[in-house]
C-alpha positions in Angstrom: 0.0 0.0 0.0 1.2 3.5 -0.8 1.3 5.8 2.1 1.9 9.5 1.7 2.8 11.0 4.9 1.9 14.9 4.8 4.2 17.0 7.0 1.3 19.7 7.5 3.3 22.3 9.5 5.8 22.6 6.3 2.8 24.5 4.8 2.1 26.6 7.6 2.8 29.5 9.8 3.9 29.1 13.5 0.7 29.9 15.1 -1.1 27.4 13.6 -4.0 25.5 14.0 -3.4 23.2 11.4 -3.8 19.1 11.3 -0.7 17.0 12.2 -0.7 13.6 11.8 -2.0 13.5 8.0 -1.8 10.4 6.1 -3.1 9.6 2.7 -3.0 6.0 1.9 -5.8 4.6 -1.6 -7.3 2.9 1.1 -7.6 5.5 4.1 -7.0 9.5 4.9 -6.8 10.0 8.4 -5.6 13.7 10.4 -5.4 15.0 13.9 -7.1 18.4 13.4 -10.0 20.7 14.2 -13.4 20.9 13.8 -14.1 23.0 10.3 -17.6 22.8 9.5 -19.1 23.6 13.6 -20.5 20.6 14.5 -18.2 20.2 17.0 -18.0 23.4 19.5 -14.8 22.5 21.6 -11.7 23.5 18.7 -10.0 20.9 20.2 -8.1 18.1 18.3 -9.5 14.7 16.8 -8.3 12.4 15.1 -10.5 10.8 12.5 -10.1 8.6 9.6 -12.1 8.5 6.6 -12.1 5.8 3.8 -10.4 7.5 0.8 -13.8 7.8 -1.5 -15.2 11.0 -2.6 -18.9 10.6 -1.9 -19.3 13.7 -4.6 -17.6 11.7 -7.8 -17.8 8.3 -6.5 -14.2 7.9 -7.1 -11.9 5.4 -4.8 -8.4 7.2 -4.4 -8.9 11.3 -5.2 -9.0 12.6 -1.4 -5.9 15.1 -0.8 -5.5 17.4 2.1 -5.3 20.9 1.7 -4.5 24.1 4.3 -6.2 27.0 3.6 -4.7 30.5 4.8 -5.5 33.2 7.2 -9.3 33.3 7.5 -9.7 30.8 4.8 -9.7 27.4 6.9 -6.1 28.0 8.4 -7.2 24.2 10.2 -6.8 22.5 7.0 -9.0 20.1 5.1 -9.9 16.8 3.2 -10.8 18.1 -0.6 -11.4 15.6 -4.0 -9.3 16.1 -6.4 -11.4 15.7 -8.9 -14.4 17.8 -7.9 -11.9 20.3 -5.5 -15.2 19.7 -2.9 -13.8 19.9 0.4 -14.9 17.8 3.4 -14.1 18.8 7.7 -11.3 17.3 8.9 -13.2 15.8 11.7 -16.5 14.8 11.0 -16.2 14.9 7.1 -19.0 17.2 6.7 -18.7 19.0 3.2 -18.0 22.7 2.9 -21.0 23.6 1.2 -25.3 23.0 1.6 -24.9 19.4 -0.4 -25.1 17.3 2.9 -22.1 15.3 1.7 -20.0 13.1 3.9 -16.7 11.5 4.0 -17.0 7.6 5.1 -15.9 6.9 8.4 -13.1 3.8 7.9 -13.4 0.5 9.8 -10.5 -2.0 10.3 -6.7 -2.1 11.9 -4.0 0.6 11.2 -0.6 0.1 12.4 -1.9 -2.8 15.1 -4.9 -0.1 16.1 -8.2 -1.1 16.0 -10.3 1.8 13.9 -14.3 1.7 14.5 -16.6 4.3 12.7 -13.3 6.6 11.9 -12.1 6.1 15.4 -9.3 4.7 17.1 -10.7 2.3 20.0 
């Protein structure tokens, strides 16, 4: 399996709020970041992992991460790369009034059991 291993601070100021902890794999995308689309209310950080499928093309594969700058999502976020539709790092919520969502992944990374996008 191909793993790309995103150094998110490289892309980043000092101050930020940006995810760590990014991996993109065919299979998976999974981040440490904050809550973008407010459905969480404590800006604290979660990690979540998604299966990489963009609900928006139907395409296996096309999720990338992406940080934004200044006001513009400075927390980073999942986007397809074929649609450029972007998703919250944390509950995969898209950007927009569509109602789309990332998939939560199920199954074992690294040893670590994953359950609805969540390490248990």
């Amino acid at each position: 399996m191909n793993v790309l291993k995103v150094n998110a601070a490289s892309k980043t100021t000092k101050s930020s709020v940006a995810a760590y902890n990014v991996v993109v794999t065919s299979k998976y995308v999974m981040a440490t970041g904050k809550c973008t689309c407010s459905l969480y209310t404590d800006y604290k950080y979660h990690t979540r992992v998604f299966k990489n499928y963009d609900p928006s093309s139907h395409k296996w594969g096309v999720l990338a991460y992406e940080v934004g700058s200044g006001k513009n999502n400075p927390e980073g976020m999942w986007y397809s790369t074929v649609t450029d539709m972007d998703f919250c790092l944390v509950h995969g919520k898209s950007h927009d009034n569509r109602g789309k969502y990332l998939i939560p992944y199920n199954g074992t990374i690294n040893g670590k059991k994953v359950v609805n996008g969540y390490f248990v």
